[in-house]
C-alpha positions as protocol buffer text, in pm:
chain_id: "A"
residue {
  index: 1
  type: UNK
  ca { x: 7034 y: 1970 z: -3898 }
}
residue {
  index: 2
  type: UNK
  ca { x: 7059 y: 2330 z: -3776 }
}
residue {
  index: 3
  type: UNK
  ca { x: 6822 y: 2293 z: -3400 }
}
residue {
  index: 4
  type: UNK
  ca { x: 6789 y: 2490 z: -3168 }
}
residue {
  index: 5
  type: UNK
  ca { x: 6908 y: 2417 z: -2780 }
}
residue {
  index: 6
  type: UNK
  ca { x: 6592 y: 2553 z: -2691 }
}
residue {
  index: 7
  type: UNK
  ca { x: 6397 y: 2318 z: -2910 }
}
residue {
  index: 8
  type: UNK
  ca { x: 6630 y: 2040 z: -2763 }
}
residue {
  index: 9
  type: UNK
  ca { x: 6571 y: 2146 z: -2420 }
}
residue {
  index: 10
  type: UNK
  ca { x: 6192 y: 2160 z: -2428 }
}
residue {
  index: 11
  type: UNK
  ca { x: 6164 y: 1800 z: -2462 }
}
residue {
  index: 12
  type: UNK
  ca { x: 6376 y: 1709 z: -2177 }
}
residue {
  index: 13
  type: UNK
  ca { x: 6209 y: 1967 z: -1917 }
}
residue {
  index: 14
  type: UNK
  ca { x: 5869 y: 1818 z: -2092 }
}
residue {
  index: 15
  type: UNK
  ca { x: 6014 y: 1436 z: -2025 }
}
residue {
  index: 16
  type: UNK
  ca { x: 6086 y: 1516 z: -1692 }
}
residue {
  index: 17
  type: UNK
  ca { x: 5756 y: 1662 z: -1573 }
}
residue {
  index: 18
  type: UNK
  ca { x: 5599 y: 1307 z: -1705 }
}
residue {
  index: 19
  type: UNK
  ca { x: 5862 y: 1125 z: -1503 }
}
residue {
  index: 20
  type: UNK
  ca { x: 5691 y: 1241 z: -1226 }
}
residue {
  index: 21
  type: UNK
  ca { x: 5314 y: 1146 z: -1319 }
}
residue {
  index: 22
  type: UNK
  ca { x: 5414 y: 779 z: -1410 }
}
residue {
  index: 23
  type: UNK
  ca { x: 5400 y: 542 z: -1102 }
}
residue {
  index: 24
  type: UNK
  ca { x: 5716 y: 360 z: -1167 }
}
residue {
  index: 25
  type: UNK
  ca { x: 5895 y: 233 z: -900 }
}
residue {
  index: 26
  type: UNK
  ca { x: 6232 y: 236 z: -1132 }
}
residue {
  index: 27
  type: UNK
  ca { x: 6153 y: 575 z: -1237 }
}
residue {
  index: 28
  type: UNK
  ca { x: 6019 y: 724 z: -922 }
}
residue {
  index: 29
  type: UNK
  ca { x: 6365 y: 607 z: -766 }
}
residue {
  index: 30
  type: UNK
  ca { x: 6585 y: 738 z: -980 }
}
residue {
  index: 31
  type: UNK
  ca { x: 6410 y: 1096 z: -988 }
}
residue {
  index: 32
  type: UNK
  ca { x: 6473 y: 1085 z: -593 }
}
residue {
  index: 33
  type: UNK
  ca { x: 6862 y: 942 z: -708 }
}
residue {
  index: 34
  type: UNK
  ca { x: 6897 y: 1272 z: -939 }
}
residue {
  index: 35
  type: UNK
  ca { x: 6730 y: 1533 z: -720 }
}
residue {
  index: 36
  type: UNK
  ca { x: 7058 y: 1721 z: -621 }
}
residue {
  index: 37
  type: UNK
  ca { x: 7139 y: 1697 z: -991 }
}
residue {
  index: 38
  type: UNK
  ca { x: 6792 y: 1868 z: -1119 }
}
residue {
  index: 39
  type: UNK
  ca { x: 6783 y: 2104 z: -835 }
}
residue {
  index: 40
  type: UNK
  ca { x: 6960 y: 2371 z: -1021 }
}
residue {
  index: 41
  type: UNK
  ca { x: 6644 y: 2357 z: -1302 }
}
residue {
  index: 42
  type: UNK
  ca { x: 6449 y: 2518 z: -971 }
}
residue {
  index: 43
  type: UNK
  ca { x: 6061 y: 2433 z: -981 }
}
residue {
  index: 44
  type: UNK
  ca { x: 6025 y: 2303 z: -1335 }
}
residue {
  index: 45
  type: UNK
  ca { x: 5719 y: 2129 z: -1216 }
}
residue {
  index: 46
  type: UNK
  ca { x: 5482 y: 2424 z: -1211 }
}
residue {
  index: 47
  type: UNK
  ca { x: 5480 y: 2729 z: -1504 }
}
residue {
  index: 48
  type: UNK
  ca { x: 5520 y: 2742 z: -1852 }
}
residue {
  index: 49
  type: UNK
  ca { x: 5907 y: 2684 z: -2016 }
}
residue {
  index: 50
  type: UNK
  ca { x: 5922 y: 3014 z: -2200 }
}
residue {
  index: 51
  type: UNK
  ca { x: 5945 y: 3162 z: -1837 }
}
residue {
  index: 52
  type: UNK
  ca { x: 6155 y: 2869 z: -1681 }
}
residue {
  index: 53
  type: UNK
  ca { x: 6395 y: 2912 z: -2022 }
}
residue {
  index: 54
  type: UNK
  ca { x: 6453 y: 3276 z: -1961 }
}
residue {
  index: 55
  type: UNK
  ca { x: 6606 y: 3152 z: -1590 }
}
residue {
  index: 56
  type: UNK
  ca { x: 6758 y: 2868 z: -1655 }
}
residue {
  index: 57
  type: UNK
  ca { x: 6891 y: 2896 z: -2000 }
}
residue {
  index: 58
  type: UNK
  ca { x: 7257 y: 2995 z: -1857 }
}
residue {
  index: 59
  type: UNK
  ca { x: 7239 y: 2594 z: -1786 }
}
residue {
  index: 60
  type: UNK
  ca { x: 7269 y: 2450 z: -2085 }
}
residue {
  index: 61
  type: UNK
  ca { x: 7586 y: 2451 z: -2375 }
}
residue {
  index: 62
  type: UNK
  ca { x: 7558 y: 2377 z: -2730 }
}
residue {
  index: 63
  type: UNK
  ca { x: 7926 y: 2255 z: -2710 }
}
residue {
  index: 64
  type: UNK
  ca { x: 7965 y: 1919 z: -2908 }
}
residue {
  index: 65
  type: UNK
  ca { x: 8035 y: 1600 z: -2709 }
}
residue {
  index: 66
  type: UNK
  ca { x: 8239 y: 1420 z: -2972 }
}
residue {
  index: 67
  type: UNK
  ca { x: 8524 y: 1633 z: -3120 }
}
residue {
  index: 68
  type: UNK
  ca { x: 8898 y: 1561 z: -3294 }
}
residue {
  index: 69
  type: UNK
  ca { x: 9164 y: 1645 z: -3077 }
}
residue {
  index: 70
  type: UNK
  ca { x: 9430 y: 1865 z: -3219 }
}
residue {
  index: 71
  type: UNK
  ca { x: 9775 y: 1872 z: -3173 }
}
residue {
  index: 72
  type: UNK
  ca { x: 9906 y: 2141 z: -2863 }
}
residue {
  index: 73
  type: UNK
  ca { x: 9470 y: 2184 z: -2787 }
}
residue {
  index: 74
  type: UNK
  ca { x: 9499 y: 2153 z: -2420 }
}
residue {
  index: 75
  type: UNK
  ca { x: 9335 y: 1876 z: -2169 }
}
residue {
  index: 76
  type: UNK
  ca { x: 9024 y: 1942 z: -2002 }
}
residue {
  index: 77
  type: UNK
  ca { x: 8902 y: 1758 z: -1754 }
}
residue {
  index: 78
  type: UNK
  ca { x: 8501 y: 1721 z: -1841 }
}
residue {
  index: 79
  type: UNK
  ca { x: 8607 y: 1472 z: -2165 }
}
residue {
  index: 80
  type: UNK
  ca { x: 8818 y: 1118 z: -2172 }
}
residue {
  index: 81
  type: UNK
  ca { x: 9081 y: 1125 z: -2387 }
}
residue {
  index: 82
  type: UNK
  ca { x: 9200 y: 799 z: -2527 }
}
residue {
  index: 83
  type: UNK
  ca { x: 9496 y: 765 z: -2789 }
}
residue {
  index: 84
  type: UNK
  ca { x: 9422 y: 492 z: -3027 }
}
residue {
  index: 85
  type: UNK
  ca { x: 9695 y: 314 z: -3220 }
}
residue {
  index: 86
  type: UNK
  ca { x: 9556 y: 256 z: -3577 }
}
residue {
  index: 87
  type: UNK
  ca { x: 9649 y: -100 z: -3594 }
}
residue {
  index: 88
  type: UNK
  ca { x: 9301 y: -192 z: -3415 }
}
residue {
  index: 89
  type: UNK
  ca { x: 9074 y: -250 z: -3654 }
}
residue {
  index: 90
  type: UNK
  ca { x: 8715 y: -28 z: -3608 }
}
residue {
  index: 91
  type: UNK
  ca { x: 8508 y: -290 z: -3426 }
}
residue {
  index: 92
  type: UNK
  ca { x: 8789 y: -384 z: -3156 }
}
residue {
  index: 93
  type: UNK
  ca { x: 8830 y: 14 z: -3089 }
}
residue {
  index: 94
  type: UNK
  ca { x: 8412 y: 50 z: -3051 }
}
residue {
  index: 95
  type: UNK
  ca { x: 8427 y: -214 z: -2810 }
}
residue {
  index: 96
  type: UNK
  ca { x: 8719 y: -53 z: -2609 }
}
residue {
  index: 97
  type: UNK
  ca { x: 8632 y: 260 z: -2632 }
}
residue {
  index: 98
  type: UNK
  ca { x: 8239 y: 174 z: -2510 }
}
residue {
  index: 99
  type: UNK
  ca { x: 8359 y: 5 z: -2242 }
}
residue {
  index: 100
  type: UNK
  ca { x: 8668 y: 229 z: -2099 }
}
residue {
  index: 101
  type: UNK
  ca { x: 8412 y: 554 z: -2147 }
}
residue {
  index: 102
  type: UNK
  ca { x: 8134 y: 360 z: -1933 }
}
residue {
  index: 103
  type: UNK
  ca { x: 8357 y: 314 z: -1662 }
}
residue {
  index: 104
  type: UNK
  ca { x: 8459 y: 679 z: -1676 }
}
residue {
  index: 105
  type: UNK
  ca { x: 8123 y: 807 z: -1697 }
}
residue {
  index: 106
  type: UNK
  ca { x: 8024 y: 580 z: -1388 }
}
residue {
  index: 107
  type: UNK
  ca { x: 8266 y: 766 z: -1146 }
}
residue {
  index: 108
  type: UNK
  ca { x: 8131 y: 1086 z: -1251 }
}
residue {
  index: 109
  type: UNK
  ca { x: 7721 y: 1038 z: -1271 }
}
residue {
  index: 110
  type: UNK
  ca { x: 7417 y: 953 z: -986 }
}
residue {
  index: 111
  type: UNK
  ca { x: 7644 y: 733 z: -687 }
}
residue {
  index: 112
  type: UNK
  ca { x: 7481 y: 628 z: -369 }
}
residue {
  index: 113
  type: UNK
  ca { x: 7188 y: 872 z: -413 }
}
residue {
  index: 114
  type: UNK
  ca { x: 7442 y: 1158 z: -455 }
}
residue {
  index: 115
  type: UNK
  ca { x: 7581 y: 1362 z: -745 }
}
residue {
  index: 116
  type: UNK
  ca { x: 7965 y: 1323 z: -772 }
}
residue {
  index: 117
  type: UNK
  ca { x: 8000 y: 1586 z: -1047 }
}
residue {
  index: 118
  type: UNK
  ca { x: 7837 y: 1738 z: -1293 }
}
residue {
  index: 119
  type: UNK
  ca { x: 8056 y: 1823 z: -1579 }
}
residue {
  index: 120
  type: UNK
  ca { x: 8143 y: 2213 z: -1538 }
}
residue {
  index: 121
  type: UNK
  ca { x: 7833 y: 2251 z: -1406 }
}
residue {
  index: 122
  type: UNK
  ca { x: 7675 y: 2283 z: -1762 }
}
residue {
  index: 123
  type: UNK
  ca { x: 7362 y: 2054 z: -1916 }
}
residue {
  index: 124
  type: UNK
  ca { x: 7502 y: 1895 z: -2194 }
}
residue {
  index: 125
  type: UNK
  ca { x: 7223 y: 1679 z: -2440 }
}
residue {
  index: 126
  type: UNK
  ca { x: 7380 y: 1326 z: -2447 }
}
residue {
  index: 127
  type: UNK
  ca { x: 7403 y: 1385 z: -2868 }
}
residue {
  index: 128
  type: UNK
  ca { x: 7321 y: 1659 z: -3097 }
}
residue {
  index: 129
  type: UNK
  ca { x: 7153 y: 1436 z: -3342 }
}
residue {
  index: 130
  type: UNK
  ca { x: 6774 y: 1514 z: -3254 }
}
residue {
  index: 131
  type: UNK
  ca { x: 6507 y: 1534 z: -3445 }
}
residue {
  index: 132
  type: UNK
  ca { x: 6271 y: 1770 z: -3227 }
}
residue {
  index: 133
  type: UNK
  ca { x: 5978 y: 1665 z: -3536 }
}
residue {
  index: 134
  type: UNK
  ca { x: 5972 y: 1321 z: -3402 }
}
residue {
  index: 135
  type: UNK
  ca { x: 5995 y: 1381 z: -3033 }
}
residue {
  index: 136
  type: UNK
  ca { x: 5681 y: 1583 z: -3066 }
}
residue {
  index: 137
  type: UNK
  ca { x: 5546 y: 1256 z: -3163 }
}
residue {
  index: 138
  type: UNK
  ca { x: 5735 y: 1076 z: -2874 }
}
residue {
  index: 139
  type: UNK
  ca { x: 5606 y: 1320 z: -2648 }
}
residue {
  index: 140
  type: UNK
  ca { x: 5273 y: 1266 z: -2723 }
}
residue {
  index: 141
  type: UNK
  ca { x: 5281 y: 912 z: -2726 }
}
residue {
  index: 142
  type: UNK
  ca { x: 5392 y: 899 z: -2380 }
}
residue {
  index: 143
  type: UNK
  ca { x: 5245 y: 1165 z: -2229 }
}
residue {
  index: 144
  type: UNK
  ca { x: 4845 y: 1061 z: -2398 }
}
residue {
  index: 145
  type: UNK
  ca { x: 4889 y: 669 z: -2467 }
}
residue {
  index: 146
  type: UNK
  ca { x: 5186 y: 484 z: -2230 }
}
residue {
  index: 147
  type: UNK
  ca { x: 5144 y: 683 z: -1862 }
}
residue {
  index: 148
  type: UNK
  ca { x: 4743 y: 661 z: -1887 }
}
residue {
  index: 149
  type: UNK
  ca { x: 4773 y: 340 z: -1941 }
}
residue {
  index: 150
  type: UNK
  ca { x: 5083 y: 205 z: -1756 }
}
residue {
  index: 151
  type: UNK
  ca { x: 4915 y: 426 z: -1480 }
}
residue {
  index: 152
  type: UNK
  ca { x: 4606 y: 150 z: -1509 }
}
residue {
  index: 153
  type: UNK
  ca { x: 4860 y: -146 z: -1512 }
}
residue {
  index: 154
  type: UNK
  ca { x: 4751 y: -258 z: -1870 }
}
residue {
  index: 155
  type: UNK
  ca { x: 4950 y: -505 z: -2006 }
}
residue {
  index: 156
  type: UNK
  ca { x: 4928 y: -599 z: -2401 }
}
residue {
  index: 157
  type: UNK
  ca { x: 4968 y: -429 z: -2732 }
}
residue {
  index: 158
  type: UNK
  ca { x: 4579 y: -375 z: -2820 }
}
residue {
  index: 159
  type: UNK
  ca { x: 4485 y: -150 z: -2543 }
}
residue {
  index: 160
  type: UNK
  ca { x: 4788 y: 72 z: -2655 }
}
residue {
  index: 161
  type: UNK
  ca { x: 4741 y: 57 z: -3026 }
}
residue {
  index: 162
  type: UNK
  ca { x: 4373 y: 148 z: -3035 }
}
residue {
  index: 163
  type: UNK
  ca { x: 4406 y: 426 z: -2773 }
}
residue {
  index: 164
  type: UNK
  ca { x: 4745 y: 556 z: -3003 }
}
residue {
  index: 165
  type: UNK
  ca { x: 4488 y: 572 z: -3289 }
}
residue {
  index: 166
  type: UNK
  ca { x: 4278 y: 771 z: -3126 }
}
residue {
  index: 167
  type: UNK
  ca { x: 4470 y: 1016 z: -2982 }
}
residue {
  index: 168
  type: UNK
  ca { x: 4709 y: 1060 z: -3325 }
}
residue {
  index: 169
  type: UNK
  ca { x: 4399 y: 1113 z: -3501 }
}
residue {
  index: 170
  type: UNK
  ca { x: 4407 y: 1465 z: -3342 }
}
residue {
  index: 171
  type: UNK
  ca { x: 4763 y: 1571 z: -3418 }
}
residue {
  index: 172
  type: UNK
  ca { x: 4876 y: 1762 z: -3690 }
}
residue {
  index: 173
  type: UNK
  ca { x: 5181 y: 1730 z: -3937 }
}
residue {
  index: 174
  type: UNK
  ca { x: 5464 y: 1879 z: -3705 }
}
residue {
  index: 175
  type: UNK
  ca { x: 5572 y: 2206 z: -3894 }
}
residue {
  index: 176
  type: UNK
  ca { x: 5871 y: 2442 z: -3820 }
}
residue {
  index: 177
  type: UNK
  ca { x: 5941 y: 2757 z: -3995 }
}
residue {
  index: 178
  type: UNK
  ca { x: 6282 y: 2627 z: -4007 }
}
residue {
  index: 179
  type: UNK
  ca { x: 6367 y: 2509 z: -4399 }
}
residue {
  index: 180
  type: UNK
  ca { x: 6576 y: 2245 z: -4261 }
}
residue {
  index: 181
  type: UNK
  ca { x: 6379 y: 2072 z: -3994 }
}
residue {
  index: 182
  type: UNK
  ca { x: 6177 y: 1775 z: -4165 }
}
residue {
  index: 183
  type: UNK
  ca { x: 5864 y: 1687 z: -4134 }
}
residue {
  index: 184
  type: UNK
  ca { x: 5816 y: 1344 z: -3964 }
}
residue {
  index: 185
  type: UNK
  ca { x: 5462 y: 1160 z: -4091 }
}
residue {
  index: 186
  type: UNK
  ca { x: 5217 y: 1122 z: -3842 }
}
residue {
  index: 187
  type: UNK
  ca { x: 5237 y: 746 z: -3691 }
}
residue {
  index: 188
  type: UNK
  ca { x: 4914 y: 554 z: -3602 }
}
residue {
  index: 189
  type: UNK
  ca { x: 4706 y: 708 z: -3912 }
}
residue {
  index: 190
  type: UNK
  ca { x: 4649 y: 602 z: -4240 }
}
residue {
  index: 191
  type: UNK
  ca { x: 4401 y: 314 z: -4420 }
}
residue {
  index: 192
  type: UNK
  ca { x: 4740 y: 127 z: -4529 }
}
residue {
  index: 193
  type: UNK
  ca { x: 4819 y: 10 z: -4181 }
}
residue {
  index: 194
  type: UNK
  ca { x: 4792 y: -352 z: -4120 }
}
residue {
  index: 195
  type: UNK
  ca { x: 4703 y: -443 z: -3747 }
}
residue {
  index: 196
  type: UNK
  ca { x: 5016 y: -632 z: -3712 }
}
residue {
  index: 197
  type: UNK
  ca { x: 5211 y: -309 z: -3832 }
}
residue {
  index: 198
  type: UNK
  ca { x: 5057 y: -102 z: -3632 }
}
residue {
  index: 199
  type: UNK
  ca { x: 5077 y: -368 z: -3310 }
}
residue {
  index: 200
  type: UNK
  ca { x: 5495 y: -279 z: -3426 }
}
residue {
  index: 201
  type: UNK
  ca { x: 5462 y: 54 z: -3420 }
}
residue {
  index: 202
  type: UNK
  ca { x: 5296 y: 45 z: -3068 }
}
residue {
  index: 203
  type: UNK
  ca { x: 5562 y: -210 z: -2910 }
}
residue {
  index: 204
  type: UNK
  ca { x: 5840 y: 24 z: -3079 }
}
residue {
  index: 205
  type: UNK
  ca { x: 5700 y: 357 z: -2910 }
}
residue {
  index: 206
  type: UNK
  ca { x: 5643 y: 197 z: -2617 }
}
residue {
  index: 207
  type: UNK
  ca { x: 6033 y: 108 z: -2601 }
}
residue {
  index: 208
  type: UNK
  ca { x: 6107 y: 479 z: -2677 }
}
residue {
  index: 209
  type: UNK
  ca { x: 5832 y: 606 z: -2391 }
}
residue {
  index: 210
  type: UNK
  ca { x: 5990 y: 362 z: -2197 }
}
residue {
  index: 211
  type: UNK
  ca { x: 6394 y: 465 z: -2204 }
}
residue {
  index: 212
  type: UNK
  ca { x: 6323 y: 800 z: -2267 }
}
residue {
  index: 213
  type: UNK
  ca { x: 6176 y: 833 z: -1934 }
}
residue {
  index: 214
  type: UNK
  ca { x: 6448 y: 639 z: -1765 }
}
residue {
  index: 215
  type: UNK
  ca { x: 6734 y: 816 z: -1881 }
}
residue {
  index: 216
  type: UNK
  ca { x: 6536 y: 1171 z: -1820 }
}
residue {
  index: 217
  type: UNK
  ca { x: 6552 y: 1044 z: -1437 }
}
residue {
  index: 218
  type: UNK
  ca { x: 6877 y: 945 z: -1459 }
}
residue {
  index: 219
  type: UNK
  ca { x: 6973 y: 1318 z: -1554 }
}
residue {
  index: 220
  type: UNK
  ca { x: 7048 y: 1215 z: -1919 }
}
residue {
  index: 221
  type: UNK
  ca { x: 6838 y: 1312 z: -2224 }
}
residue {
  index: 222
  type: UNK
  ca { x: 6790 y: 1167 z: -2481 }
}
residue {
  index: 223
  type: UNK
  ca { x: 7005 y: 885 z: -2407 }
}
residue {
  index: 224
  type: UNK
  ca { x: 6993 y: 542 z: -2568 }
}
residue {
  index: 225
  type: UNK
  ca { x: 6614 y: 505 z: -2623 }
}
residue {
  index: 226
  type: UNK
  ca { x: 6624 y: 338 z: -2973 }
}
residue {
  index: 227
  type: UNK
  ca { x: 6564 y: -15 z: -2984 }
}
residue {
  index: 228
  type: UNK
  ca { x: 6839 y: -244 z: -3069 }
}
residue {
  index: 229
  type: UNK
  ca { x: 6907 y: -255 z: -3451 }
}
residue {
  index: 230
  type: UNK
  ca { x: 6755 y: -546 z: -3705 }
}
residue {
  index: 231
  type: UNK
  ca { x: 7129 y: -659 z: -3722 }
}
residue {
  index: 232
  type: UNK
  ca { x: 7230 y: -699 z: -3379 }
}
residue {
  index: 233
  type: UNK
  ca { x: 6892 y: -895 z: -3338 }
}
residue {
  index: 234
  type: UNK
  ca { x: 6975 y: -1159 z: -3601 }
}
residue {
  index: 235
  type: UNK
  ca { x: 7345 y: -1205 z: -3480 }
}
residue {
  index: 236
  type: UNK
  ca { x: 7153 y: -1225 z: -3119 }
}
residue {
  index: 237
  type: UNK
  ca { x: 6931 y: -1502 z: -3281 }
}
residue {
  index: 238
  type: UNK
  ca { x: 7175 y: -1660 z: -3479 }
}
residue {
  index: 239
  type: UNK
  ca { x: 7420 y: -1684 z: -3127 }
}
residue {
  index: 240
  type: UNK
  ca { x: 7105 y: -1855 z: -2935 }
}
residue {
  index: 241
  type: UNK
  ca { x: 7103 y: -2137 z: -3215 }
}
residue {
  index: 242
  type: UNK
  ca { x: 7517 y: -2205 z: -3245 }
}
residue {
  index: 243
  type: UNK
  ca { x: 7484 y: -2494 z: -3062 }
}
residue {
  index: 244
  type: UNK
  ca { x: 7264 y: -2683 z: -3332 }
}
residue {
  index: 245
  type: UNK
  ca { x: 7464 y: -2665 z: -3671 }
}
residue {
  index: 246
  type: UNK
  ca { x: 7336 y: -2874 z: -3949 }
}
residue {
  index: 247
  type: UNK
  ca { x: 7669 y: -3097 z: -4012 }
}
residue {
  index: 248
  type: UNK
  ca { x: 7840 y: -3094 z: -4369 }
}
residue {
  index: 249
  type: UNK
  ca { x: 7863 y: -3442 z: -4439 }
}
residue {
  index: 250
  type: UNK
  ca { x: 7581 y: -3732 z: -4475 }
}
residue {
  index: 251
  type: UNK
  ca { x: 7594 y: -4064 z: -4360 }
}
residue {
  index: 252
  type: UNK
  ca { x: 7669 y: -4344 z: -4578 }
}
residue {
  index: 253
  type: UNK
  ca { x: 7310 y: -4491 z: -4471 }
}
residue {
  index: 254
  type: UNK
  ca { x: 7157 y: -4150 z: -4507 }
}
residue {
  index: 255
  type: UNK
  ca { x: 7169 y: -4087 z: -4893 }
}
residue {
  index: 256
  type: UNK
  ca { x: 6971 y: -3808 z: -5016 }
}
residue {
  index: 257
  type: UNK
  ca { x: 6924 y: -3732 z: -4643 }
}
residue {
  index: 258
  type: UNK
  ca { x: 6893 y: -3307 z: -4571 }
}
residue {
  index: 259
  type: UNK
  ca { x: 7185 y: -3230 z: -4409 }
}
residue {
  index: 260
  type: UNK
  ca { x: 6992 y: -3042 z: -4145 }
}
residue {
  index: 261
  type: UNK
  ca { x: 6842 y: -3427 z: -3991 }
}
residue {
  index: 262
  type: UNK
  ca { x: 7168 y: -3437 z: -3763 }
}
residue {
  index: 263
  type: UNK
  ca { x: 7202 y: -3230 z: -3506 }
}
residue {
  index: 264
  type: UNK
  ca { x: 7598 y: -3113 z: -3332 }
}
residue {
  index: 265
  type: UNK
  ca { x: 7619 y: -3060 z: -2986 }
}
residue {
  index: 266
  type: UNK
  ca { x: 7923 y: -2962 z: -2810 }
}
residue {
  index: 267
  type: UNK
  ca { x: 8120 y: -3076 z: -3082 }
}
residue {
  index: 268
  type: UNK
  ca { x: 8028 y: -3417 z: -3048 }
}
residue {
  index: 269
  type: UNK
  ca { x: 7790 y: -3553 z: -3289 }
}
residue {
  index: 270
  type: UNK
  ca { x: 7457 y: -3747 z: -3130 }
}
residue {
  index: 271
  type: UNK
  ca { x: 7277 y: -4038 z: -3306 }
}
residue {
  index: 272
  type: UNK
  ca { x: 6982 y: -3918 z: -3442 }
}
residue {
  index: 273
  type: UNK
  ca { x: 6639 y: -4064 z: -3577 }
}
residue {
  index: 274
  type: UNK
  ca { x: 6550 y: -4018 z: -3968 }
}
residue {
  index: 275
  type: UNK
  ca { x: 6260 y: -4125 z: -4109 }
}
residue {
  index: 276
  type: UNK
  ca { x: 6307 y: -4300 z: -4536 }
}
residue {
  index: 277
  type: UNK
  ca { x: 6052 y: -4138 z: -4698 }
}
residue {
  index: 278
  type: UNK
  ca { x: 5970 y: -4539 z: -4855 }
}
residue {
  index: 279
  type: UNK
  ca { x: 5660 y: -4633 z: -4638 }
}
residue {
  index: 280
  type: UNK
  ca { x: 5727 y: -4880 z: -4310 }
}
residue {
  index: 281
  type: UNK
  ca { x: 6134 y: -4849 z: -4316 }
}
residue {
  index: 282
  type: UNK
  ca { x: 6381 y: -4628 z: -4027 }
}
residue {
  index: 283
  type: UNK
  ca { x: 6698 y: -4624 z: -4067 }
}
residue {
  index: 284
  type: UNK
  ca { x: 6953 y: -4545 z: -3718 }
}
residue {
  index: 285
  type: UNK
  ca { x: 7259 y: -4304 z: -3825 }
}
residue {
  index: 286
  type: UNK
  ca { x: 7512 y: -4318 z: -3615 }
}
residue {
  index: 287
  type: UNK
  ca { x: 7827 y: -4124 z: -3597 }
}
């Protein structure tokens, strides 16, 4: 999808004026963490961005953060390099390379309340995958719905989902005279919506509000703001509940028992209660 910089760029100098309206303790610390680091962006606080852009442009690069590295292309020193043998399989390698580029990245960002280095001394958006149709949605969300009312300490999903119904009822179908920037639907409207959907939609939005504006004071935009895949959630569930495992084998005394009566824990196998479905009878299964 063919985006502008600019486009990109407006969301993170919007993102960053509403870190400083929310009162966050988190937040408000990091923005004091990453002042040295924003101070180039000069007073961003106060004016329109059409006349901060035409200053501050100079800051930003369009440069790609992921890219092949070719044979004889020298070594520079604002990217990790890593040479992979191609006997790991793709998961092992995710998991290395995740963890050696966090420890990298570490030396180099917000340390102490001071700025180590900034990479060339060029803004670089943490992934050129951005859909600038959504994020006017994200953008409104958080600036109308989650500071006004984090601001007034509510707690919940109702408060939130009513007000976000009220507010999207306003907005318009995000156009662009670009052919090849979608349009995103409008969330929170439409007679379909079940309450329970829409109490999902809120607690989703709320996640993105809520790590947008975290990694915009940490100096990073968009970062990770999506909300952990359905996958990773039921291998999280399914790892909470290793520790009772139906066994494979009945009891002799257990015929026509469910499997799932018994109950394994820490490899060793309990005795456990069933109940014969034949009135006034109990039977005790032991291992």
């Amino acid at each position: 999808m063919n985006i502008s910089l600019k486009s990109k760029v407006k969301y993170w100098f919007y993102f960053l004026r509403l870190c400083h309206k929310i009162n966050d303790p988190v937040i408000q610390k990091n923005l004091k963490k990453s002042k040295s680091l924003y101070k180039r962006w000069g007073e961003y606080q106060t004016g329109s961005f059409e006349n901060w852009w035409k200053e501050h442009s100079h800051l930003f690069s369009t440069k790609d953060s992921i890219e092949k590295l070719i044979s004889g292309e020298p070594i520079e020193k604002d990217s990790l390099y890593l040479k992979i043998p191609y006997r790991y399989s793709p998961s092992t390698v995710s998991k290395i390379v995740h963890r050696m580029y966090k420890e990298e990245h570490d030396k180099r960002i917000v340390k102490d309340g001071k700025v180590k280095k900034v990479y060339g001394g060029v803004f670089q958006l943490s992934t050129t995958d951005i859909q600038t149709s959504q994020f006017d949605y994200y953008l409104r969300f958080t600036r109308d719905v989650y500071i006004e009312l984090m601001n007034l300490e509510v707690i919940g999903t109702q408060k939130y989902r009513i007000l976000s119904e009220k507010v999207f009822k306003k907005q318009k179908l995000k156009s662009s005279r670009k052919k090849d920037e979608v349009k995103r639907q409008i969330p929170f409207i439409g007679t379909s919506q079940t309450v329970e959907n829409l109490d999902r939609l809120t607690r989703r939005y709320k996640t993105y509000s809520r790590n947008l504006l975290m990694s915009v004071s940490q100096g990073i935009f968009p970062g990770d703001y999506e909300e952990v895949g359905i996958k990773n959630q039921v291998q999280k569930r399914n790892s909470q509940h290793t520790i009772n495992e139906p066994l494979k084998k009945k009891s002799k005394n257990a015929k026509g028992t469910p499997s799932n009566r018994f109950i394994k824990k820490s490899g060793l196998v309990q005795n456990s209660l069933w109940i014969d479905p034949r009135p006034n009878k109990f039977n005790k299964v032991s291992a």
